[in-house]
C-alpha positions, 0 to 999 in steps of 0.5 A, a space after each residue: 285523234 278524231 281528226 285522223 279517223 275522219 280524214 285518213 282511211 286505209 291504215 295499212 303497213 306504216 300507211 294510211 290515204 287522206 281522203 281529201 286528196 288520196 295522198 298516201 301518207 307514212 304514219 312511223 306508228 303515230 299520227 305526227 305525219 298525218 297531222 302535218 299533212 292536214 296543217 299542211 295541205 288541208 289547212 282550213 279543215 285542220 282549223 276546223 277540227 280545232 274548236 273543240 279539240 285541244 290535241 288539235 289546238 297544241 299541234 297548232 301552238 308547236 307546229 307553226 305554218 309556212 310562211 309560204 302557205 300563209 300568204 
């Protein structure tokens, strides 16, 4: 996913950084957390990523924001 090797670095024992906001993020061997923490915190720049990625646009579909964080 582009989206991971644009925003994440250091993949390294289950791990990886964000490098917006240098959150150490577990990856279990798949990039669901990650995603997660971009929808999550990152939410303008996940959108982004979304016009031209349809991975990107079925995580949106299955994985509806916070009601907190949409306000």
């Amino acid at each position: 996913m582009k989206i991971m090797k644009t925003y994440y670095s250091n993949f390294k024992n289950g791990t990886a950084t964000c490098n917006l906001c240098l959150k150490v993020i577990k990856t279990s061997g798949n990039t669901t957390n990650m995603a997660s923490h971009m929808k999550n915190k990152h939410y303008d720049v996940f959108a982004k990523c979304n016009q031209n990625n349809e991975i990107v646009h079925q995580i949106l579909v299955y994985m509806p924001r916070s009601p907190i964080l949409s306000q």
